[in-house]
C-alpha positions as CSV (number, residue, x, y, z in Angstrom):
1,X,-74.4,58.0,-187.9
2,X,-76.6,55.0,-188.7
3,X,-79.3,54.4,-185.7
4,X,-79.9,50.6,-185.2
5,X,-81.8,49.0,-182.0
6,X,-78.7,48.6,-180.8
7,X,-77.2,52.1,-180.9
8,X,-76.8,53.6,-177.1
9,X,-79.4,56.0,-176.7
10,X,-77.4,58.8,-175.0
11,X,-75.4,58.7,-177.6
12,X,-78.1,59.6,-180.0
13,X,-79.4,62.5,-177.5
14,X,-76.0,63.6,-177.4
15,X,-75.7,64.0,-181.2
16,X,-78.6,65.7,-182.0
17,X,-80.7,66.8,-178.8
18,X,-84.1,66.9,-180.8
19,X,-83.8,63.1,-180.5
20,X,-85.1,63.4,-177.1
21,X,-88.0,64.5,-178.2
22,X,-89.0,61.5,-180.4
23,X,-88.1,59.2,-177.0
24,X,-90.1,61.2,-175.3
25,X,-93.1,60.4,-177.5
26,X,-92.6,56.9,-177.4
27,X,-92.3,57.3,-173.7
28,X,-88.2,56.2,-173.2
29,X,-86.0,57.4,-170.7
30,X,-83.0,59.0,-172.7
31,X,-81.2,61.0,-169.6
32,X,-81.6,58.4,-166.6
33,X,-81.6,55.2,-169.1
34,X,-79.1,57.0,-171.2
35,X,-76.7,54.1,-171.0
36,X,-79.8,51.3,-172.5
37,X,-79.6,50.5,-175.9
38,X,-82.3,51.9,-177.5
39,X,-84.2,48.0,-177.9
40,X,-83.6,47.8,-174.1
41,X,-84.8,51.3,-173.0
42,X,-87.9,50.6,-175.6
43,X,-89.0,47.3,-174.1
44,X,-88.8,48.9,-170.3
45,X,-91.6,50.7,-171.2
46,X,-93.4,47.9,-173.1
47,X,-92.9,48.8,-176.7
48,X,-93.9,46.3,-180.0
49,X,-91.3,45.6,-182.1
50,X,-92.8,47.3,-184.9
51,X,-93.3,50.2,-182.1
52,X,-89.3,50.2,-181.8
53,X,-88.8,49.5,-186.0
54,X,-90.9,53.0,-186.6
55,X,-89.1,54.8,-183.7
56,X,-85.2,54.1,-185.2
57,X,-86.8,55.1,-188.3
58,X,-88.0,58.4,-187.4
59,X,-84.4,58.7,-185.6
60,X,-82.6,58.2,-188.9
61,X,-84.8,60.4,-190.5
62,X,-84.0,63.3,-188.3
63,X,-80.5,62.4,-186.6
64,X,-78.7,64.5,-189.8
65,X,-80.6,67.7,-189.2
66,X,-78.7,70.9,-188.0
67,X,-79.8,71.1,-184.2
68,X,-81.9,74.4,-183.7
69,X,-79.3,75.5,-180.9
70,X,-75.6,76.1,-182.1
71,X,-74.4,75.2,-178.7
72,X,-72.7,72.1,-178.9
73,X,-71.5,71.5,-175.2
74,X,-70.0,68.0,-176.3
75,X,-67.0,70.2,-177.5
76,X,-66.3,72.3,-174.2
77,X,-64.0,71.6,-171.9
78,X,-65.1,70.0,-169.1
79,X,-64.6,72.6,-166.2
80,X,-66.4,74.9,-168.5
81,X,-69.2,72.6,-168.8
82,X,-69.2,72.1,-164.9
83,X,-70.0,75.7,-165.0
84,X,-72.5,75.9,-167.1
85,X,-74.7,72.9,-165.3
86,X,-74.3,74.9,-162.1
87,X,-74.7,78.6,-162.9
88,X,-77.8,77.6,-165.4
89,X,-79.3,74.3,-164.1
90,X,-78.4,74.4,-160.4
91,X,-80.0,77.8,-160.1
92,X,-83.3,77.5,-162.2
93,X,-84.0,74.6,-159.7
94,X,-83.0,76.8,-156.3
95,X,-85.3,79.8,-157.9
96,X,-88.2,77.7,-159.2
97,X,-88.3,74.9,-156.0
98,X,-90.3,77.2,-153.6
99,X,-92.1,78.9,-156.2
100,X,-93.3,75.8,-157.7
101,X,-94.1,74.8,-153.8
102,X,-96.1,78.2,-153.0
103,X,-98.4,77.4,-156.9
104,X,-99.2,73.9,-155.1
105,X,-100.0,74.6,-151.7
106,X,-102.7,77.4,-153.2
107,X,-104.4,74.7,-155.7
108,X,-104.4,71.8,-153.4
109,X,-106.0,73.9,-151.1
110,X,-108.5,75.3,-153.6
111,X,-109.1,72.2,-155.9
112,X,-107.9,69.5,-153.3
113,X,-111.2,68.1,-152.5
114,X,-112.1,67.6,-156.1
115,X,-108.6,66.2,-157.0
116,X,-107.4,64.6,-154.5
117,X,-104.4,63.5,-156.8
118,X,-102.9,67.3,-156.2
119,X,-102.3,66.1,-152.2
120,X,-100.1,63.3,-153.9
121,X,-98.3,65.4,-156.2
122,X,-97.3,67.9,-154.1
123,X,-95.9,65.3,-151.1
124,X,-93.7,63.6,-154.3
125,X,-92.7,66.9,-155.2
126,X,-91.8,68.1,-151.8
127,X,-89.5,64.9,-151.3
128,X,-88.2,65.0,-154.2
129,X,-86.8,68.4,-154.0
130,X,-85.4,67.9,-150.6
131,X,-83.8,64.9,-151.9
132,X,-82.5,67.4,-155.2
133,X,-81.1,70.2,-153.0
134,X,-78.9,67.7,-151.1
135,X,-77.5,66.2,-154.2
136,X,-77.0,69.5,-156.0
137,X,-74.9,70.5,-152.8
138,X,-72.9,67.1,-153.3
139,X,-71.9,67.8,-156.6
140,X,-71.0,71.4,-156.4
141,X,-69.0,70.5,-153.0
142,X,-67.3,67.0,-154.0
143,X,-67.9,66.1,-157.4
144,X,-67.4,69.0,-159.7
145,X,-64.1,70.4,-157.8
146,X,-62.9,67.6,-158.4
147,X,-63.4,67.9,-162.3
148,X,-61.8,70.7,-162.0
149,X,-59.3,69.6,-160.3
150,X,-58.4,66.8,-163.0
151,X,-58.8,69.5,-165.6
152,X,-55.8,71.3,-164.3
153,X,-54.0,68.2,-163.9
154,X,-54.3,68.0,-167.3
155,X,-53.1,71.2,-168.4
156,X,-50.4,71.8,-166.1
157,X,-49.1,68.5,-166.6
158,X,-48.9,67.5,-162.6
159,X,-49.5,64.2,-161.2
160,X,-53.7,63.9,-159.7
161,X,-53.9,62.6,-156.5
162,X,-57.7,60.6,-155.4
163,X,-59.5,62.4,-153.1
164,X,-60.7,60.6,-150.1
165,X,-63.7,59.0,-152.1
166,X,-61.5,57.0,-154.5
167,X,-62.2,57.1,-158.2
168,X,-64.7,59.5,-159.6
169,X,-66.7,56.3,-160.5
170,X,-67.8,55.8,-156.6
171,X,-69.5,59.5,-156.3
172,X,-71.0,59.3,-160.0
173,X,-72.3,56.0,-159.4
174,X,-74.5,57.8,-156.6
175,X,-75.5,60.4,-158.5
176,X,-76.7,58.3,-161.0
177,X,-78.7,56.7,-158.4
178,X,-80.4,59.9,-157.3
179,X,-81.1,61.2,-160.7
180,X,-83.6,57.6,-161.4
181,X,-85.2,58.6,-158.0
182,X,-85.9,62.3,-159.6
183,X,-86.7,60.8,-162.8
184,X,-89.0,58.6,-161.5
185,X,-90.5,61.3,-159.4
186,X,-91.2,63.3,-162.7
187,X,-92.7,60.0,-164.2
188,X,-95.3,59.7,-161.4
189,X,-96.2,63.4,-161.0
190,X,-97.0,63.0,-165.2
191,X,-99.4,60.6,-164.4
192,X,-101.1,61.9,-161.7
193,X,-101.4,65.0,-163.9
194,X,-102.8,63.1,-166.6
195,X,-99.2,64.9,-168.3
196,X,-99.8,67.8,-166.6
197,X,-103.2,68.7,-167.7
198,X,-105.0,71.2,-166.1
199,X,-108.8,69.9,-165.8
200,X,-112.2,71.8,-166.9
201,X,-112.4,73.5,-163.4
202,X,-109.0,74.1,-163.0
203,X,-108.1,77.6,-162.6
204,X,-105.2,80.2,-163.7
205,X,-103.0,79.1,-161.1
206,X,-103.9,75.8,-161.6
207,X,-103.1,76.1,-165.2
208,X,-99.4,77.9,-164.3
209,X,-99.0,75.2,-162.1
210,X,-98.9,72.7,-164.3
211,X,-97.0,74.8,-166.7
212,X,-93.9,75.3,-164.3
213,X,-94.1,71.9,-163.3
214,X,-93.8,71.2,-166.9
215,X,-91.1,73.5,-167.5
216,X,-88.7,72.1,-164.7
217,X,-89.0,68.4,-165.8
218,X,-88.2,69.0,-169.1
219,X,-85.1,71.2,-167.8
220,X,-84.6,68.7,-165.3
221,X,-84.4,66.4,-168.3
222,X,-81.7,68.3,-170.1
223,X,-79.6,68.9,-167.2
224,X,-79.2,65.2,-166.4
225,X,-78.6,64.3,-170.0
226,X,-75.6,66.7,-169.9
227,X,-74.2,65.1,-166.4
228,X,-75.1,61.1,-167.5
229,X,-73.9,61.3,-170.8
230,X,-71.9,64.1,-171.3
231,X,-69.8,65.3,-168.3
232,X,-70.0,61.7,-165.9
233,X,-68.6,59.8,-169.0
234,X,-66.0,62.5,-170.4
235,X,-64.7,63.0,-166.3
236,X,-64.4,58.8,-166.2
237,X,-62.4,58.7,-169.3
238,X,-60.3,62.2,-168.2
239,X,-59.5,60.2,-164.9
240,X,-58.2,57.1,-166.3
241,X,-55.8,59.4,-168.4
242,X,-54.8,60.8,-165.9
243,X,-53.8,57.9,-163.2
């Protein structure tokens, strides 16, 4: 696969995942903006051209190299993928949400008065999450039955009938929506944290903090990479067969 400016930019993630860590570098959304080319998702975060020339370089050099994971979920079927999303991704968020919440309330108390960006951080975080537990409920009570639904359809040969919401594209249009809010919530809780830094005076919990919030956007990440560019686009195509 030869990378130009042009080549789509989930695609690329999708081929070899360690992509997404060179867009990351650079700054470009791969999961939300996974549909952007990657010129257009470069110069939505104000990249030079000779900025964007180096970047599909480096992609070139590395989109050949054996991923370090042998899972290759582009090749599961998609109820089994469905599964995977929930029982994996769906429940680190439901285990880490209030634990995540308890690390901030101690800090902000502790450090608030001397960063008085934690008071911000936690009140994006807070709506965020309630925003993510209502759209995690959507999709494991609308959305992914329904893959499911089409997946049999498919095997057993019988004719799908459209649920009450109409195409799949009407309910994956809205998730789309809600995964930029999230992403962007990620975005601005990175800068406040200065990239979740923890600062001179910062203490252990402080430090964990930071770490956990770390370690759920970069899950959070990977989730909706395999829902925007993987499952969404695969269940689109699967309907279209299928009607």
């Amino acid at each position: 696969m030869k990378i130009t400016k042009n080549s789509n930019v989930g695609d690329i993630v999708t081929q070899n995942y360690k992509a997404s860590d060179l867009f990351k570098a650079k700054g470009v959304d791969f999961c939300c903006g996974g549909n952007n080319s990657v010129d257009e998702a470069c110069r939505l975060v104000d990249l030079t051209d000779s900025d964007i020339d180096e970047l599909v370089v480096q992609l070139n050099a590395m989109i050949d190299q054996p991923q370090t994971s042998s899972m290759d979920v582009t090749s599961w079927p998609l109820d089994l993928l469905v599964d995977y999303i929930e029982k994996k991704h769906h429940a680190y968020i439901e285990e880490n949400i209030p634990i995540i919440n308890g690390y901030l309330e101690k800090i902000v108390n502790v450090h608030g008065d001397k960063h008085m960006e934690l008071y911000e951080v936690q009140t994006i975080f807070k709506e965020a999450m309630g925003e993510l537990s209502m759209h995690l409920k959507k999709e494991e009570l609308m959305l992914f039955p329904y893959i499911k639904k089409m997946v049999r359809a498919k095997n057993s040969g019988v004719t799908l009938e459209l649920p009450s919401f109409g195409s799949i594209v009407n309910p994956i249009s809205k998730m789309d929506d809600e995964h930029d809010f999230e992403g962007e919530a990620f975005r601005k809780i990175a800068l406040l944290t200065q990239n979740y830094a923890t600062p001179e005076d910062g203490c252990n919990t402080y430090r964990i903090t930071m770490e956990k919030l770390r370690e759920f956007e970069e899950d959070l990440h990977f989730h909706i990479h395999l829902e925007n560019n993987i499952l969404f686009r695969k269940a689109i195509a699967l309907e279209k067969e299928l009607i």
